[in-house]
N, CA and C of each residue as an Amber inpcrd file, in Angstrom:
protein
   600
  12.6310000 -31.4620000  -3.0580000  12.0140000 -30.5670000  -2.0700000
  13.0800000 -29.7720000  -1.3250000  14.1080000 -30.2170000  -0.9860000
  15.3210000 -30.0290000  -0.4580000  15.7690000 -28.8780000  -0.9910000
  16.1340000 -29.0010000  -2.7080000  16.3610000 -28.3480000  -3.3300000
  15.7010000 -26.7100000  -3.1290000  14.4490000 -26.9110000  -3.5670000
  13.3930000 -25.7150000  -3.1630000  13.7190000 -24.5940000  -2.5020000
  13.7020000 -25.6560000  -0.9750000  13.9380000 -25.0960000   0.3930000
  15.5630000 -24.5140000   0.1690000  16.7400000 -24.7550000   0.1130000
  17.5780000 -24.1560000  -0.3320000  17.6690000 -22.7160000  -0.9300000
  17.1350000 -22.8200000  -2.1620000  16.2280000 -21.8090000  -2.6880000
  15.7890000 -20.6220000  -1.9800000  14.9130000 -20.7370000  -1.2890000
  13.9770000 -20.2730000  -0.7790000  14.7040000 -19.2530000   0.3190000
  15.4550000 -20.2440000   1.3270000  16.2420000 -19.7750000   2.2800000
  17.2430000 -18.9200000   2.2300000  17.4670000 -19.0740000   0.5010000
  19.2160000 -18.6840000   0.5530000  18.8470000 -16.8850000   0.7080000
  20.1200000 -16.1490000   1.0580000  20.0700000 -14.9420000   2.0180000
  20.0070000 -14.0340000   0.7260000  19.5630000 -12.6980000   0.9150000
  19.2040000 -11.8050000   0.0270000  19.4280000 -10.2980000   0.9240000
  20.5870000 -10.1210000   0.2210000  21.2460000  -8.7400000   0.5950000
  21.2430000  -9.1500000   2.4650000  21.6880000  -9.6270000   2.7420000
  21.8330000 -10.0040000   4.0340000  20.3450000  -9.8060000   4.5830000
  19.2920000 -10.6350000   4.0210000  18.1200000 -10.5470000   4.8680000
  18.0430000 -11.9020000   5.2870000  17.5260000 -12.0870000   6.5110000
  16.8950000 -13.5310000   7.2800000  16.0460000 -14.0380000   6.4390000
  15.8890000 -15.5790000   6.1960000  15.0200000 -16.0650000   6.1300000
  13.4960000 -15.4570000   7.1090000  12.4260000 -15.3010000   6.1980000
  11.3120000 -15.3470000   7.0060000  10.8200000 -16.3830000   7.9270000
  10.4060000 -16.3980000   9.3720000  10.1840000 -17.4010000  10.1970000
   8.5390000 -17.6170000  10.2800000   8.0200000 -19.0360000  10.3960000
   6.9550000 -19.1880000  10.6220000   5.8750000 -17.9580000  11.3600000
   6.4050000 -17.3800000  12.5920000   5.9040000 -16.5910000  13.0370000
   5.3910000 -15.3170000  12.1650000   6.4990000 -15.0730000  11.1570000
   6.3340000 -14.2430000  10.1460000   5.5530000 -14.2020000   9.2850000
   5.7740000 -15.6710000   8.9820000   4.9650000 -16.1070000   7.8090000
   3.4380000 -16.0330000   7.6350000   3.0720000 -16.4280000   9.0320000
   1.2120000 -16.4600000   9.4840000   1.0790000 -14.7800000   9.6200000
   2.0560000 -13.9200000   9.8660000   1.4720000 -12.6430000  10.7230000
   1.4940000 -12.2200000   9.1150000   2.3410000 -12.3910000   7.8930000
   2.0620000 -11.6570000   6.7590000   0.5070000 -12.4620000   6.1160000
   0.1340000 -13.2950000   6.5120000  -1.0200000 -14.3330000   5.6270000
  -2.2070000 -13.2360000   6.3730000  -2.0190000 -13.5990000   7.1340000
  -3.1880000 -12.6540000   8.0370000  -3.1180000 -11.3340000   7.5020000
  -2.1240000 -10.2600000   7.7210000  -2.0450000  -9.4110000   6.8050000
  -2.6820000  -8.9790000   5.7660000  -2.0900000 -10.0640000   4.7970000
  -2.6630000 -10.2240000   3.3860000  -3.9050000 -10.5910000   3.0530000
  -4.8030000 -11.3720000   3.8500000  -6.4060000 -11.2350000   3.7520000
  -7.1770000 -10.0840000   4.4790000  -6.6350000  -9.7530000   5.5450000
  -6.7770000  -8.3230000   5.8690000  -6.8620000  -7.3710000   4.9610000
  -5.9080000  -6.9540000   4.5130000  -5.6850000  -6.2090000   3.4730000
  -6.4940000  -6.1350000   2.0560000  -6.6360000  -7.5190000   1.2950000
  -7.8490000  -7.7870000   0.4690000  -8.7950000  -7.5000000   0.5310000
  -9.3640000  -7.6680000   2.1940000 -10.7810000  -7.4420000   2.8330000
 -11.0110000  -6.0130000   2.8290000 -10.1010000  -5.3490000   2.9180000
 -10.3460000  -3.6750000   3.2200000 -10.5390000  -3.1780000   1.7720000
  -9.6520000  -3.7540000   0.6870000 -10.0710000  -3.4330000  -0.5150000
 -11.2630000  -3.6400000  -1.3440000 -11.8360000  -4.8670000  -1.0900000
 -12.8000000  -5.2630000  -1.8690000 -14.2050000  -4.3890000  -0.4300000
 -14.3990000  -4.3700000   0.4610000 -15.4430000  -3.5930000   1.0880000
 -15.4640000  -2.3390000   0.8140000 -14.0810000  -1.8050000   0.6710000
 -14.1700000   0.0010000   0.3380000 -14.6050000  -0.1460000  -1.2370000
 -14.1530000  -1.2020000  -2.1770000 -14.2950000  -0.5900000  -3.4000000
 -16.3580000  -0.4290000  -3.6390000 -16.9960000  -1.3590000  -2.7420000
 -18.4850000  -1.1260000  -2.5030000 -19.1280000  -0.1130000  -1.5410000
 -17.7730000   0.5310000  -0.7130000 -18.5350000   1.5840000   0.1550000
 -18.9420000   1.5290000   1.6520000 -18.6270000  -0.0390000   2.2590000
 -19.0330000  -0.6660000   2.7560000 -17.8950000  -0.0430000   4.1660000
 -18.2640000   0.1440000   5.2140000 -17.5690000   1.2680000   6.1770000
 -16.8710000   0.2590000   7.1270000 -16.9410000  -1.2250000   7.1400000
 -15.5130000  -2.0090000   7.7680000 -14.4170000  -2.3170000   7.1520000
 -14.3280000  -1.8170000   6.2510000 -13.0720000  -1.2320000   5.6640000
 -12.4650000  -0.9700000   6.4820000 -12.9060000   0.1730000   7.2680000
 -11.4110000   0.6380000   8.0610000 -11.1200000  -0.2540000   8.9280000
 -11.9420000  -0.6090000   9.7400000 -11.1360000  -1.9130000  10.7440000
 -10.3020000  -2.3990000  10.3240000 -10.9520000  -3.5100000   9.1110000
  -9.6770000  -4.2170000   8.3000000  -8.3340000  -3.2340000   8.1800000
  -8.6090000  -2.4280000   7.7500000  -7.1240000  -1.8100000   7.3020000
  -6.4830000  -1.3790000   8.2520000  -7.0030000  -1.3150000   9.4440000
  -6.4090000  -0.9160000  10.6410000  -5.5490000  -2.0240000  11.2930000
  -6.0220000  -3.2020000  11.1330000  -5.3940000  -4.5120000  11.5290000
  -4.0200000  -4.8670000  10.5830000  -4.4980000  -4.4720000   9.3870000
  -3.5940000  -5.1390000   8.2890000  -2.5790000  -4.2730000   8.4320000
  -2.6680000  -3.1710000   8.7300000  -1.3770000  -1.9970000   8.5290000
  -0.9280000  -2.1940000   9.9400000  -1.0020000  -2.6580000  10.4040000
  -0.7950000  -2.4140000  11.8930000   0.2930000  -3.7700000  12.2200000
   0.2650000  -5.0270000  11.4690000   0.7990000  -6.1630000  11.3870000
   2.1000000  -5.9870000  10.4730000   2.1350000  -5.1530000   9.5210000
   2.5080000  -4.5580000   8.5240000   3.6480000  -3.6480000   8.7230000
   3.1940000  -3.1910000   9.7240000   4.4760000  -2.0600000  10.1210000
   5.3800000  -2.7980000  10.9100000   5.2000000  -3.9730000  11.6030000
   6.0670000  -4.8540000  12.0920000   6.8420000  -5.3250000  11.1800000
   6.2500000  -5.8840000  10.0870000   6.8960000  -6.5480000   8.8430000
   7.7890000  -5.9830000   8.0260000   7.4230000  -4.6420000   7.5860000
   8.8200000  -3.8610000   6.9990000   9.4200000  -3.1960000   7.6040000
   9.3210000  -3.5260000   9.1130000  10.9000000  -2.8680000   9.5900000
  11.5020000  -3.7170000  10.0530000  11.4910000  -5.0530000  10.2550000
  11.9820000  -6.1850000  10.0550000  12.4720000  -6.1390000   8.6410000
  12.2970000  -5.8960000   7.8330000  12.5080000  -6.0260000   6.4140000
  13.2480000  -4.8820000   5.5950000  13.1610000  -3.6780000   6.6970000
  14.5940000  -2.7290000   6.3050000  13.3100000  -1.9460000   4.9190000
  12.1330000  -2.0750000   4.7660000  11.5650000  -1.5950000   4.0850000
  10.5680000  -0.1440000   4.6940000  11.9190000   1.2340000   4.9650000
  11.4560000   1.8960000   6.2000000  10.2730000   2.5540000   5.5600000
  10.4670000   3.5400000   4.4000000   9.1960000   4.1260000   4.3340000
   7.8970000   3.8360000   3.9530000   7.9860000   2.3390000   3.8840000
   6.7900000   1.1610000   3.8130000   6.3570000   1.5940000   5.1930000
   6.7200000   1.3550000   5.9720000   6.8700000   1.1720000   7.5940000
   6.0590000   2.5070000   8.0770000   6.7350000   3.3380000   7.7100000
   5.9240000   5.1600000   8.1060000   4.3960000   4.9910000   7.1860000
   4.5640000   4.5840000   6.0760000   3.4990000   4.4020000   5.5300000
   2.1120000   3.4030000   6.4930000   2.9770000   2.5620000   6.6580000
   1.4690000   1.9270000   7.2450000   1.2920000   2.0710000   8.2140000
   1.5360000   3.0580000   9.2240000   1.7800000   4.0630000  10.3890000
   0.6410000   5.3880000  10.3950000   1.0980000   5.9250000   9.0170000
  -0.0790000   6.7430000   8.2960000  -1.6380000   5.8970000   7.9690000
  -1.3210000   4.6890000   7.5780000  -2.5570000   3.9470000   7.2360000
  -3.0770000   3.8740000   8.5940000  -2.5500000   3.6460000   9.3020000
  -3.3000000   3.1960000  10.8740000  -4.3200000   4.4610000  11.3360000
  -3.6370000   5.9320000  11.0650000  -4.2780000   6.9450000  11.5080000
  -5.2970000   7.7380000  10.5340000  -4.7060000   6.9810000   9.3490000
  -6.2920000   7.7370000   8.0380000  -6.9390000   6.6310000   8.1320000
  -7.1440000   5.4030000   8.7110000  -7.9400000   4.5260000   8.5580000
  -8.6320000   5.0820000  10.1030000  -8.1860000   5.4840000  10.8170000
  -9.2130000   5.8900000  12.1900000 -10.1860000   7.0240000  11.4880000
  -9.2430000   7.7740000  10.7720000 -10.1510000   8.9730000  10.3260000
 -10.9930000   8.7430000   9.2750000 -10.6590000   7.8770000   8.2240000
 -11.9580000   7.5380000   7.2030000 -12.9750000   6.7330000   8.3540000
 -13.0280000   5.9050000   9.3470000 -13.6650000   5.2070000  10.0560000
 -14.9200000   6.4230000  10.4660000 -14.3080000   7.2720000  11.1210000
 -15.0210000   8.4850000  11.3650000 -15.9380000   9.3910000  10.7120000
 -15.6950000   9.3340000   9.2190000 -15.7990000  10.5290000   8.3460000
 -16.3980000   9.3820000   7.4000000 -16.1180000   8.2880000   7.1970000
 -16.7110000   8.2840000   5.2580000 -18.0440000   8.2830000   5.3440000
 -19.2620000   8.0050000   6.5390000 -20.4440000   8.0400000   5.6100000
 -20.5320000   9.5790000   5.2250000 -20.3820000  10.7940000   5.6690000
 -20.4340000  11.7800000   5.2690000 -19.4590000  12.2930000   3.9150000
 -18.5560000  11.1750000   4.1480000 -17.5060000  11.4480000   2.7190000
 -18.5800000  10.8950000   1.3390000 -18.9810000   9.7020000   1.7190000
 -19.8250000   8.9930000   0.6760000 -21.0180000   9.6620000   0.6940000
 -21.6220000  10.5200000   1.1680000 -23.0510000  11.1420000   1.3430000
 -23.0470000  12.0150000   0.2730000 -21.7510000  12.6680000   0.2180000
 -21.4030000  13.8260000  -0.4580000 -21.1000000  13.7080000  -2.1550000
 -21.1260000  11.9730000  -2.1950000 -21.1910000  11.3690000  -3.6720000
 -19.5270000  11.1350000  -4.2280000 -19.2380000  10.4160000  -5.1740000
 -17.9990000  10.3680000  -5.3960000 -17.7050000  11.4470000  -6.6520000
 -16.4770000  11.7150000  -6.2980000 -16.0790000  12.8180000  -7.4550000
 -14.7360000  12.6530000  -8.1980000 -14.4700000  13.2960000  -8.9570000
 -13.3400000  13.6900000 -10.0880000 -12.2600000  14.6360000  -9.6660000
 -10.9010000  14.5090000 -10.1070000 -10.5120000  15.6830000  -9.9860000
 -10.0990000  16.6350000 -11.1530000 -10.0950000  17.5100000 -11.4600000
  -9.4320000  18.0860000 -12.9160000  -7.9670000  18.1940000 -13.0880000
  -7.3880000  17.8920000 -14.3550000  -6.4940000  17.4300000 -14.1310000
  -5.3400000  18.4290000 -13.5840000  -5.8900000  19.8970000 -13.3090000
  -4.4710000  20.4530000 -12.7980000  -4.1580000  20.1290000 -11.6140000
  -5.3760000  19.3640000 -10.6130000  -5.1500000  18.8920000  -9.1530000
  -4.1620000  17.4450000  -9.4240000  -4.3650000  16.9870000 -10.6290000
  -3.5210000  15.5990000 -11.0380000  -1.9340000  16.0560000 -11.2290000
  -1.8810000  17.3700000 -12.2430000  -0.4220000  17.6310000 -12.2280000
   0.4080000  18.3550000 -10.7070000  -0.5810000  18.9670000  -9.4290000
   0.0410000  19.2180000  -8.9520000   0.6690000  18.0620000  -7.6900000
  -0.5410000  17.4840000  -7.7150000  -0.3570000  16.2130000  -6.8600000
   0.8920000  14.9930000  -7.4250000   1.4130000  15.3770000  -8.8610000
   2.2320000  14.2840000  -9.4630000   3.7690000  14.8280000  -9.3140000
   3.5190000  16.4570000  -9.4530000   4.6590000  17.2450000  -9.1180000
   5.0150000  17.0850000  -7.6480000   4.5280000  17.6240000  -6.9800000
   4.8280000  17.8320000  -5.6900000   4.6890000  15.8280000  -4.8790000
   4.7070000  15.1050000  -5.3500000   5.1460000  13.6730000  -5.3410000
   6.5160000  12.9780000  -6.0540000   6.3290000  13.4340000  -6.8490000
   7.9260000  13.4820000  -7.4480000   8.6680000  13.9540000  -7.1420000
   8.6620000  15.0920000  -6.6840000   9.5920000  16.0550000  -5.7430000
   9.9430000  15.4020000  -4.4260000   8.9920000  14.9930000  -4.2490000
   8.9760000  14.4520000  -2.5470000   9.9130000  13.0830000  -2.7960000
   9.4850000  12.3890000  -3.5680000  10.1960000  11.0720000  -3.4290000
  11.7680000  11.1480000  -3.8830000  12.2670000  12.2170000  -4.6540000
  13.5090000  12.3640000  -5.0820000  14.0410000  13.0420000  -3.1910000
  13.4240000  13.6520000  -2.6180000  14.0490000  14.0710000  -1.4950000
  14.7260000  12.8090000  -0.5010000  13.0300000  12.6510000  -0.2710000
  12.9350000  11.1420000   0.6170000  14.0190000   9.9140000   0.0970000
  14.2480000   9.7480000  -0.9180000  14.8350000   8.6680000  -1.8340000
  16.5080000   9.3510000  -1.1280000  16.9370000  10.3030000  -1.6020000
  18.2410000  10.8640000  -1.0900000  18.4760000  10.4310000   0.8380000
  17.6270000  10.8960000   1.2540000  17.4810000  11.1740000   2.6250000
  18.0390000   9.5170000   3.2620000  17.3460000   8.3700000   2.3410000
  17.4790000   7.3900000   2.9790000  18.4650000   6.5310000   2.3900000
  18.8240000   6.7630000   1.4050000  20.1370000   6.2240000   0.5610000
  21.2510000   6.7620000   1.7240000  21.0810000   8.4370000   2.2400000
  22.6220000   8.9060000   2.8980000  22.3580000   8.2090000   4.1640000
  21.2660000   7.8800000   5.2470000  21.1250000   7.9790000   6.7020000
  21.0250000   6.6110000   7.0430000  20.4020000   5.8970000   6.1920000
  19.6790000   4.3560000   6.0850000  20.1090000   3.0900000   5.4270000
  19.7520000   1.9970000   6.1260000  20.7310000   1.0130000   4.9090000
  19.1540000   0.5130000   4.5470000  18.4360000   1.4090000   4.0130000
  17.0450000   0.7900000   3.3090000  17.1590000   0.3130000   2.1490000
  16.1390000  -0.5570000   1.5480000  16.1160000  -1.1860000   0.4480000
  15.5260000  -0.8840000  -0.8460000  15.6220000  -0.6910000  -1.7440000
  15.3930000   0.3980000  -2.7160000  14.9770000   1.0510000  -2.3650000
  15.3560000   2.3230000  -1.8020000  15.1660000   3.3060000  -1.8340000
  13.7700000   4.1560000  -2.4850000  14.7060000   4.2480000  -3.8680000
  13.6140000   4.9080000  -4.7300000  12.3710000   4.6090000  -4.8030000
  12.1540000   3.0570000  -5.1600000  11.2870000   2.0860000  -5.3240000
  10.0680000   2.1670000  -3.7270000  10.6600000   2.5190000  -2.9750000
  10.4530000   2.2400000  -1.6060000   9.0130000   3.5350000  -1.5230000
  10.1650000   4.8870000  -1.5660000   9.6520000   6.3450000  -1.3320000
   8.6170000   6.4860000  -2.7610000   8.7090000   5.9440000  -3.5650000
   7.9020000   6.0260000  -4.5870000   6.4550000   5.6570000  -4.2890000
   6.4800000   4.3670000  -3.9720000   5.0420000   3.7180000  -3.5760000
   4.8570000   4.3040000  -2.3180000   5.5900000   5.1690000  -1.2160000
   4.9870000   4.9790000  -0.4000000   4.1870000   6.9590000  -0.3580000
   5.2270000   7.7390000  -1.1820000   4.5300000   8.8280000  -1.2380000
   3.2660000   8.9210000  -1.9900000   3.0200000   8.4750000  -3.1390000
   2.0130000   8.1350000  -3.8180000   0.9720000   7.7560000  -3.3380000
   1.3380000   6.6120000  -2.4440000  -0.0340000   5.7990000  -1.5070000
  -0.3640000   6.9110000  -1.0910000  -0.0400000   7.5090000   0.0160000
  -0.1790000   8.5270000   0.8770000  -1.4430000   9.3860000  -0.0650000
  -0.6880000   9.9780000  -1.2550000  -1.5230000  10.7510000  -2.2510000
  -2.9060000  10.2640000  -2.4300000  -2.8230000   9.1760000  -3.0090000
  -3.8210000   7.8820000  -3.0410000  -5.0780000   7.7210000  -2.0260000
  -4.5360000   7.4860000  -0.9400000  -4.9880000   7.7930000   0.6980000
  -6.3420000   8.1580000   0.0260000  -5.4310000   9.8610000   0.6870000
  -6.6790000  10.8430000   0.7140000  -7.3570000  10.8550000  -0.6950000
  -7.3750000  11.0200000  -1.4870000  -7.8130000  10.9010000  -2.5510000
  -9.2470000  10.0470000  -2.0400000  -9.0330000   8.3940000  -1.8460000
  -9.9260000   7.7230000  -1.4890000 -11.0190000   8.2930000  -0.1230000
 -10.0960000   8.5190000   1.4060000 -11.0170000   9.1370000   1.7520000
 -12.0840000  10.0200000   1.4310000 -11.3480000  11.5930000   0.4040000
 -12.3380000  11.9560000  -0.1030000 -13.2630000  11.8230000  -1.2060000
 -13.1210000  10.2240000  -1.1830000 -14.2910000   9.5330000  -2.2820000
 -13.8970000  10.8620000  -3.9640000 -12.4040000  10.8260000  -3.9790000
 -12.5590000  10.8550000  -5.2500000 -12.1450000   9.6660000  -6.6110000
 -12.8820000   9.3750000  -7.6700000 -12.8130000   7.9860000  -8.2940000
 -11.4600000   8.3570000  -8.7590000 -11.1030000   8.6840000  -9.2890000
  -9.5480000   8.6370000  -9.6240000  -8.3850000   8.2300000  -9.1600000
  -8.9050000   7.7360000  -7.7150000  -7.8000000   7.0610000  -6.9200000
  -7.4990000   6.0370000  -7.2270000  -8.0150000   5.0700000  -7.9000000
  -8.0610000   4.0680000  -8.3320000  -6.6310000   3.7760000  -9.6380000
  -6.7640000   5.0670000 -10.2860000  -5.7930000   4.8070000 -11.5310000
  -4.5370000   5.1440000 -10.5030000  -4.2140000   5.6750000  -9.4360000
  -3.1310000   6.0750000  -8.8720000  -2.2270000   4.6070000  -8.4320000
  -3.3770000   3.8810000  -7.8620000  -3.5420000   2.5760000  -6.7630000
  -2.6170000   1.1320000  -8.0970000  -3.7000000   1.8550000  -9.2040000
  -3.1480000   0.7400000 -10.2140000  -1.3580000   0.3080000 -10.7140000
  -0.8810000   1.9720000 -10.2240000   0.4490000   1.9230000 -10.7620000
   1.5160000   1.6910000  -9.2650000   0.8420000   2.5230000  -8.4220000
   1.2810000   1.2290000  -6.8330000   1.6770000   0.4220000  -7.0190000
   0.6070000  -0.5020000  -6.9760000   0.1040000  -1.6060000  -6.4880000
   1.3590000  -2.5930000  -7.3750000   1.0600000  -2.0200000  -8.6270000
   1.8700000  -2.9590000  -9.8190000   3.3320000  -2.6770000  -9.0930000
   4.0050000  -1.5060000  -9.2050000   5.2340000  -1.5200000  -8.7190000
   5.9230000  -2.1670000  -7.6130000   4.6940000  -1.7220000  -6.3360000
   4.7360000  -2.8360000  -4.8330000   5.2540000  -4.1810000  -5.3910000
   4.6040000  -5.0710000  -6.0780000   4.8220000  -6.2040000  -6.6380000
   6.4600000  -6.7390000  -6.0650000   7.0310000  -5.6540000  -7.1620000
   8.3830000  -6.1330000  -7.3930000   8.9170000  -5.5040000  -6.1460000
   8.5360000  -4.5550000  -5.1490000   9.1490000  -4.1960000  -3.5020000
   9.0120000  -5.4460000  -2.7600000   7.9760000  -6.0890000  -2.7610000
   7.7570000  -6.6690000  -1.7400000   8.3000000  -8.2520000  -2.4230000
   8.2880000  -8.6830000  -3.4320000   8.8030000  -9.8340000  -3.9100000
  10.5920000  -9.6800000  -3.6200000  10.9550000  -8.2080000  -3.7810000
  12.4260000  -8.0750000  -3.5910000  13.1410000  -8.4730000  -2.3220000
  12.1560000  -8.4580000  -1.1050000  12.2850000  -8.2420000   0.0330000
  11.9440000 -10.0320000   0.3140000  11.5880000 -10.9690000  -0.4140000
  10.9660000 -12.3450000   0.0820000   9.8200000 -12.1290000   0.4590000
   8.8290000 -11.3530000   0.6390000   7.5880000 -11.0440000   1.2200000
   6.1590000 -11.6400000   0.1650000   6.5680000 -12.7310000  -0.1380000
   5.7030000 -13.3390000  -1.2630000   4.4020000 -13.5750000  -1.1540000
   4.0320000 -13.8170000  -0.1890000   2.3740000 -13.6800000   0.0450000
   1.9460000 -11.8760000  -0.4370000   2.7380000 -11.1160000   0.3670000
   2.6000000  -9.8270000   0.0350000   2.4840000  -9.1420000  -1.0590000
   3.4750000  -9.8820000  -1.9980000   3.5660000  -9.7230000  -3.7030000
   2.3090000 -10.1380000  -4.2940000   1.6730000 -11.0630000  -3.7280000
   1.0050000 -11.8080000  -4.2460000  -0.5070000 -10.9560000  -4.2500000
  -0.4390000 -10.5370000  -2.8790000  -1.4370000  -9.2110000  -2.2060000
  -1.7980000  -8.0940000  -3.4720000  -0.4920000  -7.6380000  -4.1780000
  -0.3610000  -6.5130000  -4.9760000  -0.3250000  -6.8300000  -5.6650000
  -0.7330000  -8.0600000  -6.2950000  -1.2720000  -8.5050000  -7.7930000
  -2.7250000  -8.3080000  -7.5310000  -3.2840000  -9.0300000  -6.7210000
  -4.8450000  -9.2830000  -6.3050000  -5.1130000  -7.8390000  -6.5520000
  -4.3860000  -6.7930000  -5.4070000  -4.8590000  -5.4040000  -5.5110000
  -4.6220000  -4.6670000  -6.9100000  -3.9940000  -5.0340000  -7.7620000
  -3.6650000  -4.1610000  -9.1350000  -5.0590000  -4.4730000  -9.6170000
  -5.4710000  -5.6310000 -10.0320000  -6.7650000  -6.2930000 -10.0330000
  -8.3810000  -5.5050000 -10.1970000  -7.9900000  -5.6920000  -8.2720000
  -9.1860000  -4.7980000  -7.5150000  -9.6210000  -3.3990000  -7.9830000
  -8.0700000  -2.6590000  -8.1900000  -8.0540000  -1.4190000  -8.1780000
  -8.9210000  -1.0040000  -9.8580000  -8.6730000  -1.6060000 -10.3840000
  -9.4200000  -1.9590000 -11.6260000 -10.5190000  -2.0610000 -12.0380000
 -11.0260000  -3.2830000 -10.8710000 -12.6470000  -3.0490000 -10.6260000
 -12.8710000  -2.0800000 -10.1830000 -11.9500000  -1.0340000  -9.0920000
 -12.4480000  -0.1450000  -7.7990000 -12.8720000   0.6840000  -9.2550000
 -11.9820000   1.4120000  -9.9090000 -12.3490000   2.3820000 -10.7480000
 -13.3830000   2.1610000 -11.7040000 -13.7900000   1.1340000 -12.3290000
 -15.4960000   0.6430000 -12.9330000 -15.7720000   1.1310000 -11.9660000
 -16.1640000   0.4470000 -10.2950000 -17.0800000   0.5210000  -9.9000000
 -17.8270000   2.0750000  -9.3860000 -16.2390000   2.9320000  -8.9580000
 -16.7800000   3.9400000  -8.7790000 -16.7580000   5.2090000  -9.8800000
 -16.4350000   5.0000000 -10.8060000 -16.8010000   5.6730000 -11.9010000
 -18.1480000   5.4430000 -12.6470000 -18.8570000   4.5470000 -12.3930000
 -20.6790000   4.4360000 -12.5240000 -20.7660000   4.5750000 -11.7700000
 -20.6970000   5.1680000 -10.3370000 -21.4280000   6.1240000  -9.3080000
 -21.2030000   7.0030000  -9.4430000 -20.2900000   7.6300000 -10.1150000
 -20.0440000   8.6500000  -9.8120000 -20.8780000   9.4630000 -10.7910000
């Protein structure tokens, strides 16, 4: 057991061990977070609460964790989750939709672009942690976001390649419940797209 714990503790790129306090505020988090996924993927409008809580616990956690544009990200989640709170029954009234794919290539361009900026920006100014890896998932989400607010089904295939990548961010960082989060959600996102692609 000893052994384990050793393990477990030993330091990673000069990060702290996670502390109990930590530990419960990411668990909480992480069913938070589940909860917002599996209610939105049915439509179900406490979604946003949840996600308002979970991102909100969240942004404590990766800047403790040197994981900055995680951090801006769930900063953004806090304030599109007020605004889907506001807006989705009229988003969902309006039915779920598609996008064609030149809205896919411009949204993939102008994301790629962005994250090669962002990725530079924080490699020169920041002692953040992958970088690339970092600005990748977190511009995308963003993309993702809205996408979902405006109930289009395709968000789902965006979420899938997230979610999978998050994996290895947040496992990099010791954040293992969290990793664990972005398996569940690769998952979800899976069902999300069945589910809202027969509504749509």
């Amino acid at each position: 057991m000893s052994d384990t714990n050793n393990i477990l503790d030993a330091p990673v790129a000069g990060l702290k061990p996670s502390s109990w306090p930590d530990f419960v505020l990411e668990a909480i988090a992480v069913v938070l977070g589940a909860t917002y996924t599996v209610l939105i993927t049915y439509g179900i409008i406490w979604c946003w609460p949840a996600a308002i809580l979970s991102s909100g616990i969240f942004i404590y956690l990766c800047y403790t964790k040197r994981i900055y544009a995680e951090t801006a990200l769930h900063l953004f989640y806090v304030a599109i989750a007020v605004y889907g709170w506001l807006t989705w029954g009229a988003a969902i009234d309006g039915g779920y939709k598609t996008w064609p794919w030149q809205n896919h290539t411009i949204a993939i361009g102008v994301g790629l672009v962005s994250c090669l900026v962002l990725a530079w920006l924080l490699r020169k100014y920041t002692n953040a942690f992958w970088p690339g890896v970092d600005t990748f998932t977190t511009v995308f989400s963003i993309i993702a976001t809205f996408m979902m607010v405006w109930a289009i089904t395709d968000n789902w295939y965006y979420w899938i390649v997230i979610d999978t990548v998050s994996i290895f961010l947040y496992a990099g960082r010791r954040m293992y419940l969290t990793a664990m989060l972005f398996l569940v959600y690769t998952i979800l996102s899976i069902n999300g797209a069945l589910e809202w692609s027969q509504a749509a």
